[in-house]
C-alpha positions in Angstrom: 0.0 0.0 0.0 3.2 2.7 0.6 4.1 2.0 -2.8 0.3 3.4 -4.2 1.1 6.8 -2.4 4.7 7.5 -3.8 3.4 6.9 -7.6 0.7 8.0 -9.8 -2.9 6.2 -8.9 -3.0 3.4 -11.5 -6.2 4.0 -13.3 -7.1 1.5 -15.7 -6.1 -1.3 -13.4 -8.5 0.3 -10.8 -11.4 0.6 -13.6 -10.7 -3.1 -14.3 -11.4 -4.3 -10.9 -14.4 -1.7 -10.5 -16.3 -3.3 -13.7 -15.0 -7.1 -12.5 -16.7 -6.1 -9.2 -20.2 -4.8 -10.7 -19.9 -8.0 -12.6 -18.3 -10.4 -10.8 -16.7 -11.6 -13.9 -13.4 -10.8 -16.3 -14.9 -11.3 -19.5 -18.3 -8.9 -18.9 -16.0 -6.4 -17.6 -13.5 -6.6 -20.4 -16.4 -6.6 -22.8 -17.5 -3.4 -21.4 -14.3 -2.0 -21.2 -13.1 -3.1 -25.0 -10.2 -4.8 -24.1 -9.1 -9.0 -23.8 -10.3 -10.8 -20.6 -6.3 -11.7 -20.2 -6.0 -8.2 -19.8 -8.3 -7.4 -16.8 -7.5 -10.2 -15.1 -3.5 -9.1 -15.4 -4.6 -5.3 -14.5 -6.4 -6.5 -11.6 -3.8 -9.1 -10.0 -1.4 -5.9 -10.7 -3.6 -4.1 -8.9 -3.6 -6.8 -5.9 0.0 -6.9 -6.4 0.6 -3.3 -6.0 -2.4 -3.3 -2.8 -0.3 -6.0 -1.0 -4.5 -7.3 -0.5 -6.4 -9.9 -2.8 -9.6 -8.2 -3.7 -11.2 -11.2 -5.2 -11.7 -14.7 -4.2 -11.3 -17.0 -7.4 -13.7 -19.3 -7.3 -14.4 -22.0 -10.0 -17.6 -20.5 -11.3 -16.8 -16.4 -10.9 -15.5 -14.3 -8.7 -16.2 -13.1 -5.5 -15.5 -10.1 -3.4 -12.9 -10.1 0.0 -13.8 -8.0 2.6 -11.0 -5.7 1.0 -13.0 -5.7 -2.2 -15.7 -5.0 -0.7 -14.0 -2.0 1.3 -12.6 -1.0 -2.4 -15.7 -1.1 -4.4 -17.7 1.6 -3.3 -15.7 4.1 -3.3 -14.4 4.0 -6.8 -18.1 3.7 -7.5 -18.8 7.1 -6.2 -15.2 8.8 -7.8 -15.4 7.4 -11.2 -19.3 8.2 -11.2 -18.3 11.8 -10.1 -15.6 11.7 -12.9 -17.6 10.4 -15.7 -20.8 13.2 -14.5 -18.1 15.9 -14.8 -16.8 15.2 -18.3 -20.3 14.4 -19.6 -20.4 18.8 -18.8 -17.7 19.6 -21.7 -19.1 19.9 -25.1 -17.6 21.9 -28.0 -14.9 23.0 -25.7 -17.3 24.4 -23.3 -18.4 23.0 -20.0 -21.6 23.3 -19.2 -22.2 23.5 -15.0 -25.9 22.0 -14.3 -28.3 24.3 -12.3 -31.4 23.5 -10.4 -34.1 26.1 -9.5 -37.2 25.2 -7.5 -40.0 28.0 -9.5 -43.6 28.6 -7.4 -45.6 27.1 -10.2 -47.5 30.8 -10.6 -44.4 32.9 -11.5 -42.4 29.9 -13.6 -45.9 30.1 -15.9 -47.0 33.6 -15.6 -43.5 35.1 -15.4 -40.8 32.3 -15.9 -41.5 30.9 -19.4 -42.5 33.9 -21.3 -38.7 35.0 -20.6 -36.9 31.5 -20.7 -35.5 31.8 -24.3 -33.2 34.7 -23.5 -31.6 33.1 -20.5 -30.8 30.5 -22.6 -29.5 32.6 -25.7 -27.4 34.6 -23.1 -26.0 31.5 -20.8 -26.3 28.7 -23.4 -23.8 26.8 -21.0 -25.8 26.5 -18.0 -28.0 23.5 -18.1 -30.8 24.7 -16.2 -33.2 22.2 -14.6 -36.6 23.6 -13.3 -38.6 22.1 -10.5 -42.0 23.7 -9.8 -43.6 24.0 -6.1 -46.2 25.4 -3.6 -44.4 27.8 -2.0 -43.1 24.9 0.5 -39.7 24.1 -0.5 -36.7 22.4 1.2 -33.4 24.0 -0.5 -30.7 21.7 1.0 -33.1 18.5 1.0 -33.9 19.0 -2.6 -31.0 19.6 -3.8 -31.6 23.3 -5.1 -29.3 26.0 -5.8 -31.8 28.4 -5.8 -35.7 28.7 -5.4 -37.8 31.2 -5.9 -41.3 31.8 -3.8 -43.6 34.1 -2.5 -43.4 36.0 1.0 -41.7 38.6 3.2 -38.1 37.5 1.9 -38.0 36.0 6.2 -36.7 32.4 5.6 -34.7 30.9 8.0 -31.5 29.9 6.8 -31.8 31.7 3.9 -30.7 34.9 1.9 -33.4 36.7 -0.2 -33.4 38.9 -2.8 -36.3 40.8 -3.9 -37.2 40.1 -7.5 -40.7 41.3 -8.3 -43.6 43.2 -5.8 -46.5 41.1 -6.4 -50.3 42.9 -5.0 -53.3 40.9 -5.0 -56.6 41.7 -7.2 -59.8 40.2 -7.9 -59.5 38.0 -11.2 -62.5 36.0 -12.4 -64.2 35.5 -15.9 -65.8 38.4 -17.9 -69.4 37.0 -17.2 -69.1 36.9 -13.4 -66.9 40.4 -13.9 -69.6 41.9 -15.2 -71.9 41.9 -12.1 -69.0 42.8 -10.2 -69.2 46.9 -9.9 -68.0 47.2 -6.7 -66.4 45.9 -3.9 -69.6 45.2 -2.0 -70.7 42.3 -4.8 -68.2 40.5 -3.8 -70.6 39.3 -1.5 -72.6 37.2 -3.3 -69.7 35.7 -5.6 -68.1 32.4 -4.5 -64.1 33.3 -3.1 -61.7 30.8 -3.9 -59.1 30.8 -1.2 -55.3 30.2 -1.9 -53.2 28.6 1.4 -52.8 32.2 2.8 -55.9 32.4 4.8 -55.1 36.3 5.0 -55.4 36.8 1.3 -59.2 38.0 1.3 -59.1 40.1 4.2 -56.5 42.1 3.8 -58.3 42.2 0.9 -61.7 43.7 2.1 -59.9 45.8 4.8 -57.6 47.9 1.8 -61.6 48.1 -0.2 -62.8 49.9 3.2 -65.4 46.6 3.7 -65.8 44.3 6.4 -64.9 41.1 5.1 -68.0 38.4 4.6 -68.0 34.7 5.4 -65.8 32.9 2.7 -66.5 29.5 2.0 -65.0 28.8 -1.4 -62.8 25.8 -1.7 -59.0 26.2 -0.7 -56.4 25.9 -3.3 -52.2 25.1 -2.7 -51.6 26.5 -6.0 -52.7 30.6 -7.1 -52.0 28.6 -10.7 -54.6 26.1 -10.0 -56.9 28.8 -8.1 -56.9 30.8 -11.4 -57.3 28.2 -13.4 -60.7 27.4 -11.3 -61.6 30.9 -11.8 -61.3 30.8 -15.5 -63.9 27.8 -15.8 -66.1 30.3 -13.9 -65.9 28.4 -10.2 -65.6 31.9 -8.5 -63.5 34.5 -8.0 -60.2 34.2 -6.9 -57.4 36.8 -5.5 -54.2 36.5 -7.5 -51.2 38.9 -8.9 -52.7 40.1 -11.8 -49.0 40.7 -13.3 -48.8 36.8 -13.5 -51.9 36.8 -15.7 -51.0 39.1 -18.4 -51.9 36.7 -21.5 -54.6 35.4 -20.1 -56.0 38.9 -19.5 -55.3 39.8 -22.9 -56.8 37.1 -24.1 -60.3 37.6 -22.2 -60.0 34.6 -20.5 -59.6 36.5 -17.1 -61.3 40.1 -16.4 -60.1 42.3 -13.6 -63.2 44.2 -12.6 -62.1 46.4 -9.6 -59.0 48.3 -9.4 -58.6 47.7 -5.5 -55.4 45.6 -4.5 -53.3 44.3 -1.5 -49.9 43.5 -1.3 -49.1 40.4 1.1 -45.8 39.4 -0.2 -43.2 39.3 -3.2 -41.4 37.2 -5.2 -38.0 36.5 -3.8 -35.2 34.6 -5.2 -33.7 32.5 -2.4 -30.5 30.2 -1.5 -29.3 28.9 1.8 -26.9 31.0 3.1 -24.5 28.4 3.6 -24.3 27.2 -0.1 -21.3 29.1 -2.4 -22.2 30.9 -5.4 -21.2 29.1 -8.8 -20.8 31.0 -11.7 -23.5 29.0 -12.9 -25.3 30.5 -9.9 -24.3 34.2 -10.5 -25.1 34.4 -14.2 -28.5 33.3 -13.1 -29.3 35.9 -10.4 -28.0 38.7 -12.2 -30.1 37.7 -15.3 -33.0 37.6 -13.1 -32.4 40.7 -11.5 -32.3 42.7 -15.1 -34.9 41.2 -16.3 -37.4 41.6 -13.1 -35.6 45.2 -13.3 -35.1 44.7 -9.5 -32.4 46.7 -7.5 -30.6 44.5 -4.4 -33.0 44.3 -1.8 -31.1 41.9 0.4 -33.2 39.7 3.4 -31.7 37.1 5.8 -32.8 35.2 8.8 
């Protein structure tokens, strides 16, 4: 073993015995690795040579693993794994650093999409992987680099940075919208409700009304509420910014100007996790296009 640290690692006979391990067999691994079953089986007795340890037990009908095999295996699993997801990055000379974005489902359709062309005309290198969610999102048990959601920018753990003000109004189809004059109607319209049970309140209270008993169904998703709205189930209380096409379109009518802000969009990351470059071209992308100056939160 003193020998392996005074010389350079010896590669292929340690990718011999990793595929003869997976296999338990010279001639699947040399038939994997395009070479002669003489010349994994002389790479890996090398190998044991060099180790001072046999790693396999020759038996007459395969191979099987010693306790120092077995010691062995798993981590060259893991490095060459790492290895081979690294160079699978490079193409064309360019390396191409993977990251992943958890999106609140209502901005990555109303706001995300519409805009995801340019990101990737302007950083064709980052592979960008998009996971949509609730508003409830785990950064470091996901995996993320980054997520963006809806709130006060207060996330423990986490630093925020403001991207886009978000007030609520009243959306709902143009029949319903049209027997909506004033606040006061409201009254005898179902309410959808999203998961903030403040939403319709704070509502009422910025129209100068006392709020009425709500009893529409409860959504997880403004996307989904909307959506309810639009196939005339009530009337929900969205950001109207995240509806712009579908306001255009007719599909959605806003029929009173009165709004409330209960949160913004924030783009957040776990304080604790470095910035890639992958990482910065993304935020500062964002931040131009949401036209957003540094509005910096932490817990």
């Amino acid at each position: 073993m003193a020998n392996l640290h005074r010389s350079h690692l010896p590669l292929h006979a340690l990718r011999a015995f990793e595929r003869s391990a997976r296999h338990l067999n010279f001639t699947l691994a040399a038939d994997e690795l395009s070479v002669t079953q003489a010349a994994v089986s002389q790479q890996v007795r090398g190998l044991e040579a060099r180790l001072g340890v046999a790693l396999f037990r020759r038996l007459p009908r395969g191979l099987a693993l010693t306790d120092e095999g077995h010691a062995l295996l798993p981590v060259l699993v893991d490095a060459f794994g790492r290895m081979e997801a690294v160079i699978r990055q490079f193409d064309e000379g360019h390396f191409f650093e993977v990251l992943n974005v958890g999106v609140v489902g209502t901005f990555a359709v109303g706001w995300l999409m519409p805009r995801l062309r340019l990101f990737q005309e302007s950083c064709p290198f980052i592979d960008l992987r998009l996971r949509t969610h609730n508003n409830l999102v785990d950064l470091a048990g996901e995996g993320l680099d980054f997520a963006i959601r809806f709130g006060d920018g207060a996330w423990h753990g986490a630093q925020a940075e403001r991207l886009l003000a978000a007030p609520l109004s009243v959306l709902c189809t143009p029949s319903i919208a049209a027997r909506v004059r004033e606040a006061r109607d409201l009254a005898h319209e179902t309410l959808l409700r999203s998961y903030r049970a403040e939403d319709w309140p704070g509502w009422f209270e910025a129209a100068g009304l006392a709020c009425p008993a709500i009893r529409g169904p409860v959504f997880d998703s403004s996307r989904v509420m909307v959506e309810a709205a639009m196939q005339g189930a009530g009337v929900a209380l969205a950001p109207a910014s995240m509806f712009e096409r579908e306001l255009a379109e007719g599909r959605l009518a806003r029929p009173l100007a009165v709004e409330v802000t209960t949160g913004s969009y924030w783009l957040t990351r776990l304080k604790s996790r470095p910035v890639s470059a992958a990482m910065g071209l993304f935020r500062d992308w964002l931040l131009v296009q949401a036209g957003a100056v540094p509005d910096l939160a932490s817990t």
